[in-house]
C-alpha positions in Angstrom: 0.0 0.0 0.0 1.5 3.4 -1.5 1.9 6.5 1.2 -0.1 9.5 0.4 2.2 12.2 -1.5 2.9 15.5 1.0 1.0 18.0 -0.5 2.7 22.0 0.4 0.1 23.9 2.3 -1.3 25.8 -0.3 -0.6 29.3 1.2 3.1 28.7 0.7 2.7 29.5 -2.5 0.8 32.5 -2.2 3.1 33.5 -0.1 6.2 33.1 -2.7 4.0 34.9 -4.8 3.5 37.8 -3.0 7.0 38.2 -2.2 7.6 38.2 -5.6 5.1 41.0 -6.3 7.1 43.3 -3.8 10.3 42.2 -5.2 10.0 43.7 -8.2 7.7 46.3 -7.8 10.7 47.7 -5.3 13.1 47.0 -8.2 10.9 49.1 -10.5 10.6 52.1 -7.8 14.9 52.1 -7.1 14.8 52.1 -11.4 12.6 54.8 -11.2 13.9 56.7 -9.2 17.8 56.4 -10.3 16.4 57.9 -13.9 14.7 60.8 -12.2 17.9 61.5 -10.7 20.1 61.2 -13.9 17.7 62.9 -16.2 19.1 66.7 -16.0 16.2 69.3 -14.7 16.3 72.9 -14.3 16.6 73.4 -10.8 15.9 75.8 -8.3 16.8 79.7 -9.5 20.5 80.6 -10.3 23.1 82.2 -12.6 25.7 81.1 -15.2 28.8 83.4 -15.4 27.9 86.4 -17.7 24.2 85.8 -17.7 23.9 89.0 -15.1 26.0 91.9 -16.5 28.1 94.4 -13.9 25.9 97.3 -15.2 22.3 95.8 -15.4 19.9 98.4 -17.4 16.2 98.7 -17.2 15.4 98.6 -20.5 14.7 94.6 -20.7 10.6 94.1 -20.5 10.1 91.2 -22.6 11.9 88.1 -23.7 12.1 86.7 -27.5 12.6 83.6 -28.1 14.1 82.2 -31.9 15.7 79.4 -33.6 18.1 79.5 -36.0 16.3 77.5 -38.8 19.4 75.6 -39.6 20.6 72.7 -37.9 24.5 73.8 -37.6 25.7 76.9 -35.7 26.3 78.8 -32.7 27.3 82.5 -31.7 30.4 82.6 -33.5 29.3 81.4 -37.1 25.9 83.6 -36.3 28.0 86.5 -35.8 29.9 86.4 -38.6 26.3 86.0 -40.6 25.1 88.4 -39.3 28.2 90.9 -40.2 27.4 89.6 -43.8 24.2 90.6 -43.6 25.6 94.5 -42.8 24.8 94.6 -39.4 26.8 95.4 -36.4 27.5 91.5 -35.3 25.5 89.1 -33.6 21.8 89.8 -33.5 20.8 87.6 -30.0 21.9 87.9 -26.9 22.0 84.7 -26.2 22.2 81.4 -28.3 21.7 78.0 -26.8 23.6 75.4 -28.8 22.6 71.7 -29.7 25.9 69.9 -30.3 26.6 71.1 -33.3 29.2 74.4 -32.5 29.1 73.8 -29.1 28.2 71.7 -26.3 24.5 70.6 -26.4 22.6 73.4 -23.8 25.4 75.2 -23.5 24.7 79.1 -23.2 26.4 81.3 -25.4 26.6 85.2 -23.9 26.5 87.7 -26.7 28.6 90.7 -26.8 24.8 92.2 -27.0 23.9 91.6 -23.6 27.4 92.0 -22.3 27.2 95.6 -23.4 23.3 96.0 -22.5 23.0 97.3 -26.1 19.7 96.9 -28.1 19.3 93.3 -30.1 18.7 92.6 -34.1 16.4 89.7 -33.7 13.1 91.0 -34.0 11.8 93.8 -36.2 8.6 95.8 -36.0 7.6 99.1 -37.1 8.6 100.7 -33.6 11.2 98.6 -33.0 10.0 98.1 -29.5 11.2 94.4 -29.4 14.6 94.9 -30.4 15.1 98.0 -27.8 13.2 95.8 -25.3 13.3 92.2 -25.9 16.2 90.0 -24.7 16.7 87.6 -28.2 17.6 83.8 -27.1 18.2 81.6 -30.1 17.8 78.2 -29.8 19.9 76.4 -32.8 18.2 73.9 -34.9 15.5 73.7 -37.6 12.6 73.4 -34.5 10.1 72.7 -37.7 11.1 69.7 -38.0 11.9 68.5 -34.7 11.7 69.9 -31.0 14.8 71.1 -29.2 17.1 69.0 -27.4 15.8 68.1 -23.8 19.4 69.7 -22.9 18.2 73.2 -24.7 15.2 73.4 -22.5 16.6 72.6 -20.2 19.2 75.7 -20.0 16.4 77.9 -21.8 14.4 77.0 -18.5 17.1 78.2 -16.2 17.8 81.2 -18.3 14.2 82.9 -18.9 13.4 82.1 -14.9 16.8 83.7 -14.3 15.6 86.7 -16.5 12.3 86.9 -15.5 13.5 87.1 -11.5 16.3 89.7 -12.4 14.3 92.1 -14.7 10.8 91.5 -13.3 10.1 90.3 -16.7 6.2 88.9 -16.1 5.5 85.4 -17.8 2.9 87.2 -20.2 6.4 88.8 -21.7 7.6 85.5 -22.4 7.3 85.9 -26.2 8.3 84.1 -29.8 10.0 85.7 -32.8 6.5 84.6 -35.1 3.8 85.4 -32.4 5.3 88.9 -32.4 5.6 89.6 -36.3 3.1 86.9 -37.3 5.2 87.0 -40.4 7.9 84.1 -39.5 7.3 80.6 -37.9 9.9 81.2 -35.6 11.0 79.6 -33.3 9.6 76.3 -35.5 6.3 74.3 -35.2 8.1 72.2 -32.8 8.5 74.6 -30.4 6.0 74.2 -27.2 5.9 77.2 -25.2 3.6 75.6 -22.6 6.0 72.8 -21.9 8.5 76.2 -21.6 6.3 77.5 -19.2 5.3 74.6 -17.2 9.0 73.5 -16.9 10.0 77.4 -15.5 6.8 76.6 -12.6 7.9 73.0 -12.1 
C-alpha cells in the first residue's frame, strides 16, 4: 500500500507569490527613481557666469525667443552671418547650442547683452522688441523636430533667471513669429507651454 504524497500547504505559495510582487515592484521604484535622478532638470533659480551683467539696465521688458532655422551653428558662425548681412554683429543675446558648434545646452553670452546694447532679432515698425526684448536663439530647424531636452533645459534656467532679475512677467515671455506673425519662428516644434510649465515645475 503506497503512502499518500505530502502536499505544500497551499498558502506557501501564495506567499512566494506575493513576495515576488514586492520584489519587483521595489526593483521598478529604485529604477525609477535612479532615472529621475540622472535625467538633468532645471533646478531651483540661479546664474551662469555672464548671464547678469556688472551694469544691469532697465530697459529689458520682454523676452524673445528664436531658432536658428538651420541645424548647424552657434554664436560665432551667427555673428559672422550676421556681419554679412551689414549689421553690427551678432543679433541675439544669447544662443543655446545643440551639439553642433558647441556643447548641447550650452549658453552662449553675446557681446549684446554683455554691453546691455539693443538686439537685431526682431523687427517691428517701432522697433520696441529689439530695444526691449532679450533675443535667445535656440539652434536647430525646431520645424522639423523639438529642441534637445538639454536646450530646455538651459532655456528653463535662463528665462526664470531673466524673469527674477528684470521682473520680466511670464505674459512677456514671447516668440519671434507670435510677435511679427510673419515668420514661424521659433519652429512648429516649439512648445511654449512645456517652456512655461517646466519654468513653474
Amino acid at each position: 500500500m503506497s503512502k499518500p504524497r505530502h502536499r505544500a500547504p497551499a498558502h506557501a505559495g501564495f506567499r512566494a507569490f506575493f513576495w515576488l510582487v514586492i520584489f519587483v515592484g521595489l526593483a521598478a521604484a529604485a529604477i525609477w527613481v535612479w532615472q529621475r535622478n540622472a535625467r538633468p532638470r532645471p533646478g531651483p533659480l540661479y546664474r551662469e557666469t555672464g548671464w547678469l551683467p556688472a551694469q544691469p539696465s532697465d530697459r529689458w521688458k520682454c523676452i524673445v525667443i528664436h531658432h536658428s532655422a538651420g541645424e548647424a551653428g552657434g554664436a560665432k558662425r551667427f555673428d559672422a552671418f550676421h556681419r554679412a548681412r551689414g549689421w553690427e554683429g551678432l543679433g541675439y543675446h544669447f544662443v543655446i547650442g545643440n551639439g553642433s558648434d558647441t556643447p548641447d545646452g550650452q549658453v552662449e553670452v553675446g557681446y549684446r547683452w554683455q554691453r546691455q546694447e539693443h538686439g537685431a532679432h526682431c523687427k517691428t515698425d517701432d522697433n520696441y522688441y529689439n530695444e526691449h526684448g532679450i533675443g535667445i536663439c535656440l539652434v536647430g530647424n525646431l520645424n522639423n523636430h523639438p529642441p534637445t531636452a538639454r536646450q530646455m533645459i538651459s532655456l528653463t534656467r535662463l528665462v526664470r533667471f531673466l524673469c527674477a532679475e528684470f521682473q520680466i512677467p511670464q505674459s512677456r515671455i514671447l516668440t519671434h513669429g507670435g510677435v511679427t506673425h510673419k515668420t514661424e519662428c521659433p519652429g512648429k516644434e516649439f512648445d511654449m507651454g512645456q517652456l512655461k510649465k517646466m519654468i513653474n515645475g
